[in-house]
C-alpha positions as CSV (number, residue, x, y, z in Angstrom):
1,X,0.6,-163.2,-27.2
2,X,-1.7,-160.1,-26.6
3,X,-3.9,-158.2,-29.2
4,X,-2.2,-155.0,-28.9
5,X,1.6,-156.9,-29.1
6,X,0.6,-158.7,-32.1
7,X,-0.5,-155.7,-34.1
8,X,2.3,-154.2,-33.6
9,X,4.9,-153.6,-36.3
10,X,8.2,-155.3,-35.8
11,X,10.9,-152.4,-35.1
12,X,13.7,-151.6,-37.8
13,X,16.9,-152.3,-37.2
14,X,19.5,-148.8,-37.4
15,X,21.8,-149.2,-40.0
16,X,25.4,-150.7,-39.2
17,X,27.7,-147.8,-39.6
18,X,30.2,-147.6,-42.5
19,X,33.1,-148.6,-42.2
20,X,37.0,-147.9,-43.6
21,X,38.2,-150.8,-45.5
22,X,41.2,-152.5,-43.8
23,X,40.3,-150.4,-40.0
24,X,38.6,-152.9,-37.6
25,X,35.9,-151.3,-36.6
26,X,36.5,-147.2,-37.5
27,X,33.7,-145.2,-39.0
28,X,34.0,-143.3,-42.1
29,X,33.2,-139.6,-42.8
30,X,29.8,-138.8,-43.6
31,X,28.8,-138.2,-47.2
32,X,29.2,-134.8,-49.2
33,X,25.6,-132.7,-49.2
34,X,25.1,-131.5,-52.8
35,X,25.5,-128.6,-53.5
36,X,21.3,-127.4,-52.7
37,X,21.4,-128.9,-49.5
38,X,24.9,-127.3,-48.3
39,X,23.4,-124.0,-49.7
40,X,20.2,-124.4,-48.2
41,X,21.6,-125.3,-44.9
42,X,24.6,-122.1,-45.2
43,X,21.5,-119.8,-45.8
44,X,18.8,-121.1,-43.4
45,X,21.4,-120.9,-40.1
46,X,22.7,-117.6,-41.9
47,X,19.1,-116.0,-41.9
48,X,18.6,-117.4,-38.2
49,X,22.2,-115.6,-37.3
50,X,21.0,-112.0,-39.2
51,X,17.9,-112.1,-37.6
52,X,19.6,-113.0,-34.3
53,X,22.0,-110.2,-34.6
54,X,19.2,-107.4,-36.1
55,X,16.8,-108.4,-32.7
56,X,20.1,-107.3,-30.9
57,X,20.7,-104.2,-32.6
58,X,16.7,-103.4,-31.8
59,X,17.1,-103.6,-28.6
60,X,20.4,-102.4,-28.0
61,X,21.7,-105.7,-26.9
62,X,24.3,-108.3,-27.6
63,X,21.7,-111.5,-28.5
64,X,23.9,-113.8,-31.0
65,X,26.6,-114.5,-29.0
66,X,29.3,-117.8,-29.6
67,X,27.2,-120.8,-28.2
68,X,24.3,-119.5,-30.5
69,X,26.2,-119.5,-33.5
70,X,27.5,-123.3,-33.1
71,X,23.7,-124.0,-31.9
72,X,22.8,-123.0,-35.4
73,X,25.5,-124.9,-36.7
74,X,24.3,-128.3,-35.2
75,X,20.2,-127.5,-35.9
76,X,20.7,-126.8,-40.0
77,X,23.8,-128.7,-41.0
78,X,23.1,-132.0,-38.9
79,X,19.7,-132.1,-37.5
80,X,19.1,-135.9,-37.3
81,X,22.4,-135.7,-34.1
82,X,21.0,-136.2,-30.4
83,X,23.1,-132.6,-30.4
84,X,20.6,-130.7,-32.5
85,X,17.1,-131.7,-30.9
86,X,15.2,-129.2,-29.5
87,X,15.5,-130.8,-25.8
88,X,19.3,-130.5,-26.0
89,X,19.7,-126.8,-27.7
90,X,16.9,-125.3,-25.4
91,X,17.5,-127.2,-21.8
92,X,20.8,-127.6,-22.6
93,X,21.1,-123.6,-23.0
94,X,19.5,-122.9,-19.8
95,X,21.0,-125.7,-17.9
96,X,24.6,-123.6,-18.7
97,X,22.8,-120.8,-17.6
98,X,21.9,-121.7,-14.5
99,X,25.2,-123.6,-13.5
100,X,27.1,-119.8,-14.9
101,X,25.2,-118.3,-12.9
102,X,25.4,-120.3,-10.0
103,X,29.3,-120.9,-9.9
104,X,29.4,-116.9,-10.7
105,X,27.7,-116.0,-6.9
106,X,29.8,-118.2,-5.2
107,X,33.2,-118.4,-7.2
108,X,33.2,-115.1,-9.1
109,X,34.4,-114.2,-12.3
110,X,37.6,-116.2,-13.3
111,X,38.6,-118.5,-15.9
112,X,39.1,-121.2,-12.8
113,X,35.3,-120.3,-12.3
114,X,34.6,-120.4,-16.0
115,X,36.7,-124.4,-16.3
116,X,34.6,-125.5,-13.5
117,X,30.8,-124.4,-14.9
118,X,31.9,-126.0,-18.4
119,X,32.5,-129.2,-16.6
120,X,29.7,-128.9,-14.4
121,X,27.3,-128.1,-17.3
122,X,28.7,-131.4,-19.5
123,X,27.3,-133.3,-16.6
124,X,24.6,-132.1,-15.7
125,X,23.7,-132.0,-19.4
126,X,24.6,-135.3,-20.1
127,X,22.5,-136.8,-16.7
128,X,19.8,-134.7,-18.2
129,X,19.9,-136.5,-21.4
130,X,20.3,-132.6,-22.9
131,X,23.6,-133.1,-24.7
132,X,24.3,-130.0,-26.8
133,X,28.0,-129.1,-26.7
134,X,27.6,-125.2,-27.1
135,X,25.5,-124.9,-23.7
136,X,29.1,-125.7,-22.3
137,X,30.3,-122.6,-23.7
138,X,27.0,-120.4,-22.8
139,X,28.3,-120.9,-18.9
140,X,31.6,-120.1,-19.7
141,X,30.2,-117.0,-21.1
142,X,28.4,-116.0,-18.2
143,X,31.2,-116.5,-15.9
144,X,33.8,-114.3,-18.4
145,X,31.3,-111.9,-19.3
146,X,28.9,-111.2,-16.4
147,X,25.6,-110.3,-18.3
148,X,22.8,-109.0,-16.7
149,X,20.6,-112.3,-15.8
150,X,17.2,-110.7,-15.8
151,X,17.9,-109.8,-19.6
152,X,20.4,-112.8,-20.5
153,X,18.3,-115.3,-19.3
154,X,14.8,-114.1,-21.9
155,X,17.0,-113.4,-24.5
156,X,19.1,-117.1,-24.6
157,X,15.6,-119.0,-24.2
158,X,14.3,-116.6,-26.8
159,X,17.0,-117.0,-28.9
160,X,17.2,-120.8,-28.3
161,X,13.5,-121.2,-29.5
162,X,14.2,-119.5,-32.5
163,X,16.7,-121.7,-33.8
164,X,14.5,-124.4,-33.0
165,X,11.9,-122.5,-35.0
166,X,13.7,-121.8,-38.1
167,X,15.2,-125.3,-38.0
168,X,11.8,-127.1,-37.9
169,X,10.4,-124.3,-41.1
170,X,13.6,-124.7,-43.0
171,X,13.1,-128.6,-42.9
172,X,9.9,-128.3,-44.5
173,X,11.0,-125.8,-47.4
174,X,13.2,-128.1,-49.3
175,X,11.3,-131.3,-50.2
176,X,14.1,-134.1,-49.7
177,X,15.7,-132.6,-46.6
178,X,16.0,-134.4,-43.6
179,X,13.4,-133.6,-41.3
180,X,13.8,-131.3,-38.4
181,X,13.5,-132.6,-35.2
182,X,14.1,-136.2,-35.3
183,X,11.9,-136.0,-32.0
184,X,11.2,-133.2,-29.8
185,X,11.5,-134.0,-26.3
């Protein structure tokens, strides 16, 4: 046995899920927050939204758009989820950004078009190991709504980064909350 294995603390084993009494094998819901977590995480992805939608009103442009809101969702209300890392909310984003805009110049605007990037996106998410469900809806987005990609493109990463941002602060304003990320890339 090497030096360097030796020293080495023995890894943890995760926690066997919970589960229903008399169902082989089904998980059980998580457990309640109280009542200071659930409002700390309502107003932390609330402040996020707000300042989301003010930045848009500044500029005189549409910034929190679906995906963003259920991005928020993920990041405040269950941060420790492979969903809500900071890999998966900001590649994941732009990955459904690219493949919108992709399927957009050669298959136009259609909700055929639009079916096709969402599946598109999954994969390539998932082969990325960037899994964050609302990136499936920012392509769809794209191909319904046609935004300008030269101002889309800065304000989703923008936007994405923010979330991050406020999810990592808000994390370290309340003493027993989990901590935001559980790893960052």
């Amino acid at each position: 046995m090497s030096t360097n294995t030796a020293l080495r603390p023995e890894p943890t084993p995760a926690p066997a899920p919970a589960l229903l009494p008399g169902a082989k094998g089904a998980m059980r819901a998580p457990a309640r927050p109280t009542p200071a977590a659930a409002l700390h995480s309502i107003c932390a992805a609330t402040a996020v939204l707000l300042g989301l939608v003010a930045i848009g009103a500044m500029i005189h442009e549409p910034v929190l758009i679906p995906p963003l809101a259920a991005s928020a969702a993920l990041v405040h209300s269950a941060p420790a989820l492979p969903l809500a890392q900071p890999r998966g909310v900001v590649i994941g984003h732009l990955v459904g950004c690219a493949v919108g805009y992709a399927v957009l110049a050669v298959a136009g605007s259609s909700a055929w078009a639009a079916a096709l990037a969402a599946g598109l996106t999954l994969a390539l998410n998932m082969a990325a190991r960037t899994p964050h469900s609302p990136a499936v809806a920012t392509a769809v987005i794209i191909l319904l709504q046609t935004p300008a990609p030269g101002r889309f493109v800065p304000l989703l990463f923008g936007s994405a980064a923010l979330l991050v941002l406020t999810g990592y602060a808000a994390s370290r304003v309340r003493r027993n909350a989990p901590r935001y990320p559980a790893y960052w890339w």
